[in-house]
C-alpha positions as CSV (number, residue, x, y, z in Angstrom):
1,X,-14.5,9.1,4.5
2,X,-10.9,9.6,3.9
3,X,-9.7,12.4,0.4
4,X,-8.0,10.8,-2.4
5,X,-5.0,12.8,-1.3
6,X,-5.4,10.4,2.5
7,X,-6.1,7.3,1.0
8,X,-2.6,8.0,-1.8
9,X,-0.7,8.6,1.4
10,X,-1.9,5.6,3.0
11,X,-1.1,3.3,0.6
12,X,3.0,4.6,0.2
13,X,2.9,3.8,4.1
14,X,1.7,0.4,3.3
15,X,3.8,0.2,0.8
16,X,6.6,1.2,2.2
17,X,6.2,-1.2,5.3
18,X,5.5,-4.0,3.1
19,X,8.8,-3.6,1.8
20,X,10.6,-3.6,5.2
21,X,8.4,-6.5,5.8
22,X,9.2,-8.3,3.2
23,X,13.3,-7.4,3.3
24,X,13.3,-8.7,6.8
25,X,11.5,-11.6,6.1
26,X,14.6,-12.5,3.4
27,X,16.7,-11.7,5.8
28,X,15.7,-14.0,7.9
29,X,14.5,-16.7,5.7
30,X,11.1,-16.4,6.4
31,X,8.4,-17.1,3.7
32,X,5.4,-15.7,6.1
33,X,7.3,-12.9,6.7
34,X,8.5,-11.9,3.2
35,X,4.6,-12.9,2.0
36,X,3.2,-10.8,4.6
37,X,5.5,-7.8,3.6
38,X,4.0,-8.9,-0.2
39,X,0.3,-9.0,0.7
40,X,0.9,-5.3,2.5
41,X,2.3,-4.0,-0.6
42,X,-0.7,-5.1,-2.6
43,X,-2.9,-3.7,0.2
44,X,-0.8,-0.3,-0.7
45,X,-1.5,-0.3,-4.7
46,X,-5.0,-1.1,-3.9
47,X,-5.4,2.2,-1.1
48,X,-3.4,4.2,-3.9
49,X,-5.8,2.8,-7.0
50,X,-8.6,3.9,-4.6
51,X,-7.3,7.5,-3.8
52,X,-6.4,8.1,-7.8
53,X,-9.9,7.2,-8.9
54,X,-11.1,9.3,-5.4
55,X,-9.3,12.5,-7.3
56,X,-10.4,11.2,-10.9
57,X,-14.0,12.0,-9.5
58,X,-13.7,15.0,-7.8
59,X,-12.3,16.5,-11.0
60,X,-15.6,15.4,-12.8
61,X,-17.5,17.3,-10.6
């Protein structure tokens, strides 16, 4: 099972693909592309949400 600190980093890299995705898909003028690049940049907030709580509970501990 992946640290808070693994799942925080994975998430920026989604993030920060999604938004290469996405710039490309403007560029080019395509919708799936630019909405791919979107749903991967959700996919990061979520990996991030999941690595801060991750922390949040090792704190408690």
């Amino acid at each position: 099972m992946a640290t808070g600190t693994e799942e925080k980093a994975k998430g920026a890299a989604n993030k920060a693909a999604g938004k290469a995705k996405e710039a490309a898909g403007k560029a080019t003028n395509s919708g799936k592309t630019e909405a791919k690049g979107k749903a991967q940049q959700g996919k990061g907030e979520v990996q991030k949400g999941k690595g801060d709580a991750k922390d949040s509970q090792k704190k408690k501990r």
